[in-house]
PDB file of N, CA, C and O in Angstrom, chain B, residues numbered from 101:
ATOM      1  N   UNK B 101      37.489   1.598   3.786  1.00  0.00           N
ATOM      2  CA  UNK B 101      36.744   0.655   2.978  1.00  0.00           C
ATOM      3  C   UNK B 101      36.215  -0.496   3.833  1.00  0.00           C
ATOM      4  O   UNK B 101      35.079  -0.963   3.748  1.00  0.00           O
ATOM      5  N   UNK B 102      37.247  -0.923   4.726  1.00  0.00           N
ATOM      6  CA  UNK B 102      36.697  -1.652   5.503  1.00  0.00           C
ATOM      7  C   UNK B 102      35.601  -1.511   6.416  1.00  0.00           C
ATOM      8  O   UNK B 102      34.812  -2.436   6.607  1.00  0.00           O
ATOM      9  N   UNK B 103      35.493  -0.198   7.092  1.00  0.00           N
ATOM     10  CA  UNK B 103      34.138   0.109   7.770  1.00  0.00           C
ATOM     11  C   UNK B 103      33.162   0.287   6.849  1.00  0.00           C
ATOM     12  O   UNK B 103      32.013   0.176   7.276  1.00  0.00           O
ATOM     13  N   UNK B 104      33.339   0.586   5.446  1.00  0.00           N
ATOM     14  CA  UNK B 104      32.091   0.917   5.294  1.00  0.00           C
ATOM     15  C   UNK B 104      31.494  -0.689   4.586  1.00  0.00           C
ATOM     16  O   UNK B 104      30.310  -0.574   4.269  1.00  0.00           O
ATOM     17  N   UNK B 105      31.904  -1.709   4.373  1.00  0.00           N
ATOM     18  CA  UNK B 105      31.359  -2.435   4.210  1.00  0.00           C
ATOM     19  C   UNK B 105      31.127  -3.408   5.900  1.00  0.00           C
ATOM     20  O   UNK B 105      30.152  -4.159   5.862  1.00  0.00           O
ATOM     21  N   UNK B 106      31.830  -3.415   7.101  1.00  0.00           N
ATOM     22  CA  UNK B 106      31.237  -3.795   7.894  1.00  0.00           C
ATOM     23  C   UNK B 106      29.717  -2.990   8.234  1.00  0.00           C
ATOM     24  O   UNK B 106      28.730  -3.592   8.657  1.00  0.00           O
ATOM     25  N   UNK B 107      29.747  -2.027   8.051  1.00  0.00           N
ATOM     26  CA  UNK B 107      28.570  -1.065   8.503  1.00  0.00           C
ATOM     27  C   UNK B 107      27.454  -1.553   7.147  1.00  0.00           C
ATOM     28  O   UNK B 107      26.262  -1.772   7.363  1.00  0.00           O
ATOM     29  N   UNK B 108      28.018  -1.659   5.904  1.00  0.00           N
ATOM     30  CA  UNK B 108      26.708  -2.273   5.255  1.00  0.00           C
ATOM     31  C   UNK B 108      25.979  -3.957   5.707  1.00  0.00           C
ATOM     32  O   UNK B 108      24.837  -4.414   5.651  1.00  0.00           O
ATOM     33  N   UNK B 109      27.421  -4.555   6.189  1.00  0.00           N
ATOM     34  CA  UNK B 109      26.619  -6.367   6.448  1.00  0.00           C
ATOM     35  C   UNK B 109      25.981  -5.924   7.292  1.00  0.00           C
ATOM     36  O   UNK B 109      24.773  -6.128   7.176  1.00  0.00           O
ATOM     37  N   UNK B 110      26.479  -5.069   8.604  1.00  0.00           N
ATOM     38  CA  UNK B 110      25.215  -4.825   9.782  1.00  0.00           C
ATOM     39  C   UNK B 110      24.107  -3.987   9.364  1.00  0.00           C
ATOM     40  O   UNK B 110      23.099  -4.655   9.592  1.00  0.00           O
ATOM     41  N   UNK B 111      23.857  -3.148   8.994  1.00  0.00           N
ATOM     42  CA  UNK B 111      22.429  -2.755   8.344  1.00  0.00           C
ATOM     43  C   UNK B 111      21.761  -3.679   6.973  1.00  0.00           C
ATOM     44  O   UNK B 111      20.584  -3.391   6.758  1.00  0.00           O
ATOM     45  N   UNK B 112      22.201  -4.463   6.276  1.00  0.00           N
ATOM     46  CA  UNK B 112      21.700  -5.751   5.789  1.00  0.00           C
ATOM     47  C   UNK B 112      20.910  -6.697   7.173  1.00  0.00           C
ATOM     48  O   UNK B 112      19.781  -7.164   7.318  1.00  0.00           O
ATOM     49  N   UNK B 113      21.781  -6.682   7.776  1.00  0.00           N
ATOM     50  CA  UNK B 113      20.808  -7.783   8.771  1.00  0.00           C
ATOM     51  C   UNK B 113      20.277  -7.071  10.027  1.00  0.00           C
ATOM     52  O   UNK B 113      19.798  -7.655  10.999  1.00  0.00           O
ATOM     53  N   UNK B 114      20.395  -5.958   9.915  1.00  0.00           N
ATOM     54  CA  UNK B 114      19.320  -4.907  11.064  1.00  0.00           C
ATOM     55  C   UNK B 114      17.966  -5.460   9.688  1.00  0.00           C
ATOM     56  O   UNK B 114      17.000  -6.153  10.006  1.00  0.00           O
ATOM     57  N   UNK B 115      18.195  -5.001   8.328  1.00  0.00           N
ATOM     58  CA  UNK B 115      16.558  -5.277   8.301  1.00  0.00           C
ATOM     59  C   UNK B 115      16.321  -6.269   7.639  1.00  0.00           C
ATOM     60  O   UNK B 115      15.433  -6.026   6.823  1.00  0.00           O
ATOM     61  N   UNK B 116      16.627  -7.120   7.598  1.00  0.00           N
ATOM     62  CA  UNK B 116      15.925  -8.566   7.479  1.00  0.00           C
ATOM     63  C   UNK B 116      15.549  -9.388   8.619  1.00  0.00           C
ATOM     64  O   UNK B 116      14.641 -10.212   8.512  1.00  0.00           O
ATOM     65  N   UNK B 117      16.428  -9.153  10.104  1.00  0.00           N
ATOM     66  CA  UNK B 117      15.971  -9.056  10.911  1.00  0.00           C
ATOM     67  C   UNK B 117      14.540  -8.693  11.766  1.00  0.00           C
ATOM     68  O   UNK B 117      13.658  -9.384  12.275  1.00  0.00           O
ATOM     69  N   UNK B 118      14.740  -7.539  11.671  1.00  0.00           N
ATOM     70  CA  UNK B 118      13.492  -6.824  12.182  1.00  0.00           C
ATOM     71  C   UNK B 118      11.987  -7.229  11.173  1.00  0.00           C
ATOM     72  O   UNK B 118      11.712  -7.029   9.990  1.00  0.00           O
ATOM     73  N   UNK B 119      11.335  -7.799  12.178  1.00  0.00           N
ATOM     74  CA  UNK B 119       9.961  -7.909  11.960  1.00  0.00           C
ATOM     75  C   UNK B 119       8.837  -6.780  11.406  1.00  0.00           C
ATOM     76  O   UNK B 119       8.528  -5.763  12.027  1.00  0.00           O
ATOM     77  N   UNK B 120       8.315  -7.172  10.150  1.00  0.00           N
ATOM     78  CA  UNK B 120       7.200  -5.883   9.463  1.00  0.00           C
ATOM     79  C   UNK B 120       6.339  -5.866  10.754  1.00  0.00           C
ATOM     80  O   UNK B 120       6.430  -5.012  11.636  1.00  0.00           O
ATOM     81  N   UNK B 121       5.542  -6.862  10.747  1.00  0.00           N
ATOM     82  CA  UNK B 121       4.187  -6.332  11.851  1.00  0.00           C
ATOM     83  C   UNK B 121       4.355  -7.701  13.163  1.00  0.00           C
ATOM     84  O   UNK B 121       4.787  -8.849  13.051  1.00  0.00           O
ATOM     85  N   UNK B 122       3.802  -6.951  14.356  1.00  0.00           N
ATOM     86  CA  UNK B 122       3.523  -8.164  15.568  1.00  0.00           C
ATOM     87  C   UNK B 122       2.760  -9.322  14.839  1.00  0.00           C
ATOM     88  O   UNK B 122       2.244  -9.372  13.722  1.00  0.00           O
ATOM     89  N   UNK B 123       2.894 -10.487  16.135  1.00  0.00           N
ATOM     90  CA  UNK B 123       3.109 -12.002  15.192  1.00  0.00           C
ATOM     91  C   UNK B 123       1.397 -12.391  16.199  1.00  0.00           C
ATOM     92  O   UNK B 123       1.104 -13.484  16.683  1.00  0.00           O
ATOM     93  N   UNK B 124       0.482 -11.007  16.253  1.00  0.00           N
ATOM     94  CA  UNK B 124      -0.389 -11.594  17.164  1.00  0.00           C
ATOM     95  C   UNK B 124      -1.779 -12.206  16.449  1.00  0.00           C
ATOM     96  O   UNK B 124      -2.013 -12.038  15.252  1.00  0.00           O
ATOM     97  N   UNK B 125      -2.491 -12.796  17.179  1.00  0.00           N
ATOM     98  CA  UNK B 125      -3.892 -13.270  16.003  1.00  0.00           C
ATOM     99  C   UNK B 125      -4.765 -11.940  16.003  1.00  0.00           C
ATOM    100  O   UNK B 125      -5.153 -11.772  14.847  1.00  0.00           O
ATOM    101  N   UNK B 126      -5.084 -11.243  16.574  1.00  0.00           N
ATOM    102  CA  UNK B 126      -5.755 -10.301  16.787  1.00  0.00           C
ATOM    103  C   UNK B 126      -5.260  -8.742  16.397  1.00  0.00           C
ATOM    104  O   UNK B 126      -4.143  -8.432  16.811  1.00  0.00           O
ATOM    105  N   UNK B 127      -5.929  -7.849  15.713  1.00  0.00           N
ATOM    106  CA  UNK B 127      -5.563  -6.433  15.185  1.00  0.00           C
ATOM    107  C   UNK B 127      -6.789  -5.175  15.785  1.00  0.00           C
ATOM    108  O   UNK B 127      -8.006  -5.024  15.674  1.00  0.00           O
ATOM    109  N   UNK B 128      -6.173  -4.775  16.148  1.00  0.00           N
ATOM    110  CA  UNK B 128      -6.664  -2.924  16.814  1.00  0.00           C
ATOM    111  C   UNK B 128      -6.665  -2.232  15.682  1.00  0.00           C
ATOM    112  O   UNK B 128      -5.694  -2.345  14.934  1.00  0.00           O
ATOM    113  N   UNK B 129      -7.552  -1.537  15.396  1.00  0.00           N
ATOM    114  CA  UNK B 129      -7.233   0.089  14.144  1.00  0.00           C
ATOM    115  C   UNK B 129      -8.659   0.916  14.890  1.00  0.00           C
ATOM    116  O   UNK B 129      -9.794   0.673  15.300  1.00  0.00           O
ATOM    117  N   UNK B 130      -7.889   1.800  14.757  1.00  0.00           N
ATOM    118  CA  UNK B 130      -8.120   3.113  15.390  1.00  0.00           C
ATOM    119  C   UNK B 130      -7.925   4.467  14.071  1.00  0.00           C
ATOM    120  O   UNK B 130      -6.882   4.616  13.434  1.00  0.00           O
ATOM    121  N   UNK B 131      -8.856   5.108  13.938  1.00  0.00           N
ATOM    122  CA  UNK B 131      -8.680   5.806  12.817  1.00  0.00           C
ATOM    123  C   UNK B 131      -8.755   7.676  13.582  1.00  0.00           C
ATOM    124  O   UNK B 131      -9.014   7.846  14.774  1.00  0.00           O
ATOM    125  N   UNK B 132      -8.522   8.666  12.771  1.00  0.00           N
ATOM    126  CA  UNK B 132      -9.040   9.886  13.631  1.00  0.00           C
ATOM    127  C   UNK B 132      -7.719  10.437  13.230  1.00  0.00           C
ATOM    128  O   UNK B 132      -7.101  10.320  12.172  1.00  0.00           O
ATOM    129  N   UNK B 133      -7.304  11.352  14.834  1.00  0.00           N
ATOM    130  CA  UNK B 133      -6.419  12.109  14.957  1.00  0.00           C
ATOM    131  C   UNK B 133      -4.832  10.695  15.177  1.00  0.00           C
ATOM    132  O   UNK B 133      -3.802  10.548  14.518  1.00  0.00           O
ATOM    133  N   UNK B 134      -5.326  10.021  16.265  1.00  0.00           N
ATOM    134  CA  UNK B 134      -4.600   9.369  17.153  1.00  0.00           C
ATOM    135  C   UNK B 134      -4.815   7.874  16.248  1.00  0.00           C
ATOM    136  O   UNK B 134      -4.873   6.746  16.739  1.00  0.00           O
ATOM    137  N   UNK B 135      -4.913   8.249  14.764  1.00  0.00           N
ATOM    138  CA  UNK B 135      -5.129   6.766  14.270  1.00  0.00           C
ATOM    139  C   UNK B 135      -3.448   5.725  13.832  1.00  0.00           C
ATOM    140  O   UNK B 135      -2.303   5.914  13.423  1.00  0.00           O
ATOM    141  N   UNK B 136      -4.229   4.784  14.211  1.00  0.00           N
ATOM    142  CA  UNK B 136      -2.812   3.262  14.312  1.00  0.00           C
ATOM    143  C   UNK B 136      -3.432   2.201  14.342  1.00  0.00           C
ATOM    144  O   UNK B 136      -4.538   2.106  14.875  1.00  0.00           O
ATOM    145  N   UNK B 137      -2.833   1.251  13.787  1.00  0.00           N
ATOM    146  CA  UNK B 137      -3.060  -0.469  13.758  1.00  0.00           C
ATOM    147  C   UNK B 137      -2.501  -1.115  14.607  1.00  0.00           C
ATOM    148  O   UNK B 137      -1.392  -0.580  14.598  1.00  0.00           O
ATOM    149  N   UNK B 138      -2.455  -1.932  15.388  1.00  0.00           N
ATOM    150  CA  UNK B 138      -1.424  -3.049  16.480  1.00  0.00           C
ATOM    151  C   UNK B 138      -1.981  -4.201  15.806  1.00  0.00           C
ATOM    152  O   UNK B 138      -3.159  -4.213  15.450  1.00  0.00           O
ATOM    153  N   UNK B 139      -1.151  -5.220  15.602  1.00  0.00           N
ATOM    154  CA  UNK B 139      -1.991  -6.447  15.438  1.00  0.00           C
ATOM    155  C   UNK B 139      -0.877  -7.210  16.479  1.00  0.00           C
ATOM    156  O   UNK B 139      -0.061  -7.883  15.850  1.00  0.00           O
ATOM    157  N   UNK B 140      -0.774  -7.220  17.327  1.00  0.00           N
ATOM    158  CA  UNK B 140       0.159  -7.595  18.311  1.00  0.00           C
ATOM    159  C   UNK B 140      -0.777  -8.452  19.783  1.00  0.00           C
ATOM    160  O   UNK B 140      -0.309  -8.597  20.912  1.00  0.00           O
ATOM    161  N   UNK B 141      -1.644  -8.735  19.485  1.00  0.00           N
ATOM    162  CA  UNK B 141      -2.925  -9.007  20.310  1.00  0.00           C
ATOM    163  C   UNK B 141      -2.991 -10.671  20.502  1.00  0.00           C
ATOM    164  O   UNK B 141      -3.175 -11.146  19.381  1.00  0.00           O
ATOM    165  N   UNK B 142      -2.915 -11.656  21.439  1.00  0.00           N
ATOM    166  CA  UNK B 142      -3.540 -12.878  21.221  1.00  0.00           C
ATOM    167  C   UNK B 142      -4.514 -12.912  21.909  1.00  0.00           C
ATOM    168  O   UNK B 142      -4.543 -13.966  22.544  1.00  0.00           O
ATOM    169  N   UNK B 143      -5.354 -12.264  22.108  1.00  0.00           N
ATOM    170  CA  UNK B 143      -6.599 -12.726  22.097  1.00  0.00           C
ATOM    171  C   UNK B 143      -7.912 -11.718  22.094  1.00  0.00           C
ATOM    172  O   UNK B 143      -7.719 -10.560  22.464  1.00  0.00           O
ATOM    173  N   UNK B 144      -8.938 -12.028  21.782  1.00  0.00           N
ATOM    174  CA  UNK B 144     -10.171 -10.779  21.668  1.00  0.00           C
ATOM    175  C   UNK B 144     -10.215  -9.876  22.628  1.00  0.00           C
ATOM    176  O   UNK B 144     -10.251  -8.669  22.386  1.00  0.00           O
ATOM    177  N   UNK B 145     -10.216 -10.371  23.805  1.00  0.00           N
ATOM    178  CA  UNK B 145     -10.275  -9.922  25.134  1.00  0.00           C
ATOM    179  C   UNK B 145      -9.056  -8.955  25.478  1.00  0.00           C
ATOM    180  O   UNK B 145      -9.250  -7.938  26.144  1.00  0.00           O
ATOM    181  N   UNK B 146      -7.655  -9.341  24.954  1.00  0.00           N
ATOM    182  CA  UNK B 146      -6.551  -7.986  25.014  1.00  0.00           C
ATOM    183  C   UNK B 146      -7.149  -7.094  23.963  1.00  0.00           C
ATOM    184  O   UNK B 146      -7.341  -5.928  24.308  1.00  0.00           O
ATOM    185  N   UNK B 147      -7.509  -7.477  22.619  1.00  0.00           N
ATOM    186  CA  UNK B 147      -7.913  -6.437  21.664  1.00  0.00           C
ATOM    187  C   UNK B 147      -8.798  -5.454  22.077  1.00  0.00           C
ATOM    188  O   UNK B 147      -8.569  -4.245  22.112  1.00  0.00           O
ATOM    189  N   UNK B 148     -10.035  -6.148  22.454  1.00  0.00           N
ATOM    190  CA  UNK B 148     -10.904  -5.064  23.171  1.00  0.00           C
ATOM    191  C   UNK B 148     -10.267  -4.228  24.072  1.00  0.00           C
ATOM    192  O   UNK B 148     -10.187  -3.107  23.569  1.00  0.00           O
ATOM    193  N   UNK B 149      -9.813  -4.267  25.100  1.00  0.00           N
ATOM    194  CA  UNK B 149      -9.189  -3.477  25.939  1.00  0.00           C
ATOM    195  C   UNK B 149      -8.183  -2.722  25.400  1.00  0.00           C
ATOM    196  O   UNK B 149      -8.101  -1.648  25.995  1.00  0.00           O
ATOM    197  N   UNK B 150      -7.241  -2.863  24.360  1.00  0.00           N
ATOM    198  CA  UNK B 150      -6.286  -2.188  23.949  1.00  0.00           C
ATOM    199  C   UNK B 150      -7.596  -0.845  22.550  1.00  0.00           C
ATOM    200  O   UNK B 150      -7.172   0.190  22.037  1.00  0.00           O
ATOM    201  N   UNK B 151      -8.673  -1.267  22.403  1.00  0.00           N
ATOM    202  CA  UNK B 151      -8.742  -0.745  21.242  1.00  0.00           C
ATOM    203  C   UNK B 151     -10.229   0.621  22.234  1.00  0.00           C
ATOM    204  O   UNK B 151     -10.627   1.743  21.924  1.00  0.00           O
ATOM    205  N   UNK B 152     -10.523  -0.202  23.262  1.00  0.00           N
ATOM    206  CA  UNK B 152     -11.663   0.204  23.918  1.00  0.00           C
ATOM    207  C   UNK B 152     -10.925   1.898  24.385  1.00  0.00           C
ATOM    208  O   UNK B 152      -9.732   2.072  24.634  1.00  0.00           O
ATOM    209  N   UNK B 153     -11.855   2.833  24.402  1.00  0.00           N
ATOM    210  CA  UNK B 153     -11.478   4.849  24.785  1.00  0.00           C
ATOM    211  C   UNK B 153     -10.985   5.425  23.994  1.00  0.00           C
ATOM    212  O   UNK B 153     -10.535   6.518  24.337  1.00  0.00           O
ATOM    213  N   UNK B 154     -10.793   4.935  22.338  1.00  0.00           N
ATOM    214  CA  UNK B 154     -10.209   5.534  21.266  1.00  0.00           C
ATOM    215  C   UNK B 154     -10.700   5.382  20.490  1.00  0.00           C
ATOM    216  O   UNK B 154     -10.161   6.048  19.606  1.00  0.00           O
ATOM    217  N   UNK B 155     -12.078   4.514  19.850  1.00  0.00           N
ATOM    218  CA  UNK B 155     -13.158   4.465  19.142  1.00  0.00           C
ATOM    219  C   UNK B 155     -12.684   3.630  18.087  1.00  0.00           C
ATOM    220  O   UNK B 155     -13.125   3.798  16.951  1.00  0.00           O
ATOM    221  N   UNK B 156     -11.322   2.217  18.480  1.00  0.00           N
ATOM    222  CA  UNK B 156     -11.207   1.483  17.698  1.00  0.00           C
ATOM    223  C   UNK B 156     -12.150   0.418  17.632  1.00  0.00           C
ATOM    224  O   UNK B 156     -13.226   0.358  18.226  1.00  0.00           O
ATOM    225  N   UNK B 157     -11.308  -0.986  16.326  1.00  0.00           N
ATOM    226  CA  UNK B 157     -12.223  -2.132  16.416  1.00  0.00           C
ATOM    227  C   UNK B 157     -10.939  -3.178  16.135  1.00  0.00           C
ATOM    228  O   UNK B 157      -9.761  -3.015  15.819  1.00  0.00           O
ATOM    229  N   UNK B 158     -11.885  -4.467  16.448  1.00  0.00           N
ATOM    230  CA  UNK B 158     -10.664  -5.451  16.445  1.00  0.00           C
ATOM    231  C   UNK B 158     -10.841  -6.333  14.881  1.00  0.00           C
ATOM    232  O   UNK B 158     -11.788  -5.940  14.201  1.00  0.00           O
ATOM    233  N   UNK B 159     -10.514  -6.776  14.653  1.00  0.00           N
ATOM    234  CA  UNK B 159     -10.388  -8.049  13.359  1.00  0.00           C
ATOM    235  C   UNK B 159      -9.333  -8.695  13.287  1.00  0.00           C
ATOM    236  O   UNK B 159      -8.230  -8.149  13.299  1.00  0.00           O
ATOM    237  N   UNK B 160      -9.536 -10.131  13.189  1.00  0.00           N
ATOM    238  CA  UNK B 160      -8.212 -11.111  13.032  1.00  0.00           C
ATOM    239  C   UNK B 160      -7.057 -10.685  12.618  1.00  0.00           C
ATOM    240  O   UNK B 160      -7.044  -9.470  12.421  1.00  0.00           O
ATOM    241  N   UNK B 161      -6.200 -11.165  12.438  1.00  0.00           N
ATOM    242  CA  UNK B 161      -4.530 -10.782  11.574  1.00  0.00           C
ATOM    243  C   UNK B 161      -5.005 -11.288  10.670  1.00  0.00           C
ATOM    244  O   UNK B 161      -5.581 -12.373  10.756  1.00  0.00           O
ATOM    245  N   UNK B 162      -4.857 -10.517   9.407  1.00  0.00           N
ATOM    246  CA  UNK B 162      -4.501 -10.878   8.106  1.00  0.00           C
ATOM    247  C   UNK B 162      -3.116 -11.699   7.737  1.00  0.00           C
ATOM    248  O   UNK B 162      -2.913 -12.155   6.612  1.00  0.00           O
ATOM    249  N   UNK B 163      -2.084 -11.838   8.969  1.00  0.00           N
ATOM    250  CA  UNK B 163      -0.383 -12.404   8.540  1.00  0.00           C
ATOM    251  C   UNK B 163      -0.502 -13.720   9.437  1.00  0.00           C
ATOM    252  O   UNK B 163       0.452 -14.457   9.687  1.00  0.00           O
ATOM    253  N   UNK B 164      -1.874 -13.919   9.907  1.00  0.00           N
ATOM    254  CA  UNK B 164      -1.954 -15.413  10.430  1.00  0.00           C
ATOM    255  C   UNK B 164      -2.633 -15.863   9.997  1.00  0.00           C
ATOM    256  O   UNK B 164      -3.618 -15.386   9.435  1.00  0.00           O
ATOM    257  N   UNK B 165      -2.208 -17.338  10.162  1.00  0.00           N
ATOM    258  CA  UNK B 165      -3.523 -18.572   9.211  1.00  0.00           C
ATOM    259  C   UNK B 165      -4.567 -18.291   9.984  1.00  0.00           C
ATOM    260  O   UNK B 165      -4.684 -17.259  10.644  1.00  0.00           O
ATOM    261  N   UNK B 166      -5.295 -19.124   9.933  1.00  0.00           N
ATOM    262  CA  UNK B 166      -7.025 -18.969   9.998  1.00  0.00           C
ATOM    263  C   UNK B 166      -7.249 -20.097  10.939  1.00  0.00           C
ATOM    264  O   UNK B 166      -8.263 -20.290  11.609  1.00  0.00           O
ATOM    265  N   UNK B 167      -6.208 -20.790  10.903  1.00  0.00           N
ATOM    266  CA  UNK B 167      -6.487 -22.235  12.276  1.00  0.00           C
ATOM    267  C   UNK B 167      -5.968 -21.992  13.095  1.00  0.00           C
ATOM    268  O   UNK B 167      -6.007 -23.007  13.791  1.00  0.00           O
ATOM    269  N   UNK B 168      -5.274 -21.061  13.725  1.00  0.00           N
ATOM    270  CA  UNK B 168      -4.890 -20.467  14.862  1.00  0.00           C
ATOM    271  C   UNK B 168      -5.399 -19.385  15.794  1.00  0.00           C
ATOM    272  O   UNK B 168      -5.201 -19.123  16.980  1.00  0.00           O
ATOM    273  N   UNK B 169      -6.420 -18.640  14.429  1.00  0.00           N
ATOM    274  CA  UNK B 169      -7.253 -17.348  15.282  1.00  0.00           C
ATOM    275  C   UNK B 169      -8.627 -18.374  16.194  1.00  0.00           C
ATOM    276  O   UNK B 169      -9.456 -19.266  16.012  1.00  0.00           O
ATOM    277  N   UNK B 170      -7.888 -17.125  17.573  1.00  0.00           N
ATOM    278  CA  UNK B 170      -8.921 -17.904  18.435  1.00  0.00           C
ATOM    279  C   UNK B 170     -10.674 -17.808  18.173  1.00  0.00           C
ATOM    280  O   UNK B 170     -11.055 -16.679  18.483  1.00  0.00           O
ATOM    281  N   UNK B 171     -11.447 -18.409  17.843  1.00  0.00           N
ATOM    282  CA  UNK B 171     -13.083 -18.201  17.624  1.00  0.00           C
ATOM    283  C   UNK B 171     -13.666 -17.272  18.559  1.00  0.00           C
ATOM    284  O   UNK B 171     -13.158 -17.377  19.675  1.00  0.00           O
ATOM    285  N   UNK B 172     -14.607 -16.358  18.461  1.00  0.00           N
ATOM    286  CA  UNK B 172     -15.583 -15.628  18.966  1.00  0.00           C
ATOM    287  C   UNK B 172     -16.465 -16.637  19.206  1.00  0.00           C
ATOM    288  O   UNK B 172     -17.024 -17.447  18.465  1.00  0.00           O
ATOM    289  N   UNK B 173     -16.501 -16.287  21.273  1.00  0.00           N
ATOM    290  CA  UNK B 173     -17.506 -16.732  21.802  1.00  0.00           C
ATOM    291  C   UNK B 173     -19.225 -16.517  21.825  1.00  0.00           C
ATOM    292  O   UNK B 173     -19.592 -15.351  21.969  1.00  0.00           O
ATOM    293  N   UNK B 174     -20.125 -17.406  21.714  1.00  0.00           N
ATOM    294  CA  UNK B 174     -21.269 -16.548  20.961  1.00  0.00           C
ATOM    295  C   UNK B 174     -22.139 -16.281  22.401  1.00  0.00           C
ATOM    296  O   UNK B 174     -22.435 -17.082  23.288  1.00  0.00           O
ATOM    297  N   UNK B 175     -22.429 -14.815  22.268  1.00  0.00           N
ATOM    298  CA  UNK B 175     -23.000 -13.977  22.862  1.00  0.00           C
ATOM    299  C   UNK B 175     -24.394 -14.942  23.389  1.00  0.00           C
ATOM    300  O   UNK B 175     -24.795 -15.891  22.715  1.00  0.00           O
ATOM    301  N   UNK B 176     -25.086 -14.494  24.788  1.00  0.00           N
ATOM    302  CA  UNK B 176     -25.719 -15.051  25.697  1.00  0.00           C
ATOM    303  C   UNK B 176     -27.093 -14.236  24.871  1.00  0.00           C
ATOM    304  O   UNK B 176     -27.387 -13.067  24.621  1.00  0.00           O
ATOM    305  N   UNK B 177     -27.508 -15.153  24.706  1.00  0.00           N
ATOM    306  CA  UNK B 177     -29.204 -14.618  24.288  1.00  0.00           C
ATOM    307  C   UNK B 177     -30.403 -14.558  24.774  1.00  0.00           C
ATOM    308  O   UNK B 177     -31.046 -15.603  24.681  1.00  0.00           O
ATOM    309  N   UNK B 178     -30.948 -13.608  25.297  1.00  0.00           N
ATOM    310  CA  UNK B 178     -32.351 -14.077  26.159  1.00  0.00           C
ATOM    311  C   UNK B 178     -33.564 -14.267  25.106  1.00  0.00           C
ATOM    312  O   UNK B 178     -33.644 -13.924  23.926  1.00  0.00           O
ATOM    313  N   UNK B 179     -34.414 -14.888  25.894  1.00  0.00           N
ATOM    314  CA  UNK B 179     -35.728 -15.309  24.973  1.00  0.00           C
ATOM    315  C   UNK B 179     -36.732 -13.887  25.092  1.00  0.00           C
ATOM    316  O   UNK B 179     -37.075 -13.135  26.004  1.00  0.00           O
ATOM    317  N   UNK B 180     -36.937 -13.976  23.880  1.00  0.00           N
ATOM    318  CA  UNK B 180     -37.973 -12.759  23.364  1.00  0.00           C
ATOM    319  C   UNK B 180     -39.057 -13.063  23.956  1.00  0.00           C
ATOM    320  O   UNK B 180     -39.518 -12.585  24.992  1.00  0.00           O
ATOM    321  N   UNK B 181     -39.460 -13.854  23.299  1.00  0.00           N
ATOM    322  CA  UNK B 181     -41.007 -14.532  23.929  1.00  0.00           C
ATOM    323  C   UNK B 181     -41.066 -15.847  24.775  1.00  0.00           C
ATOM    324  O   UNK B 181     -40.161 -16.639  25.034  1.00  0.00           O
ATOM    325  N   UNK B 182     -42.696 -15.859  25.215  1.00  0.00           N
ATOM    326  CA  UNK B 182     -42.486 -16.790  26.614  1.00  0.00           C
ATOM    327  C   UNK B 182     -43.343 -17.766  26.007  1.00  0.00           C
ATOM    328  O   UNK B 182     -43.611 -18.809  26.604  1.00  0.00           O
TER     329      UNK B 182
END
């Protein structure tokens, strides 16, 4: 009796413990054969690279506020006309 309630307090706090998803601002999804989510990413620049040869895309964390995701730098524009 006694083990089996030590063995329940430790699997009580194995999962309250353990974290649902990475605590990153940034998310990978990848869909297909080889499809998965990471949101384990801080910053655009790891996302791209983690999501880039598998035909993923990146988008903020949905489990982080919105004043912490880092901003997209805006793309270099050349002039159309002269």
């Amino acid at each position: 009796m006694r083990a089996l309630t030590t063995c329940g307090v430790a699997a009580g706090i194995m999962l309250l413990a353990a974290p649902a998803m990475a605590q990153g601002t940034w998310c990978a999804e990848a869909y297909g054969a080889g499809a998965y989510r990471n949101c384990g990413y801080y910053s655009f620049q790891q996302c791209l690279a983690g999501a880039s040869g598998v035909g993923g895309h990146c988008y903020p964390s949905p489990w982080v506020s919105k004043a912490t995701v880092e901003p997209r730098k805006p793309t270099k524009r050349t002039k159309r006309y002269r």
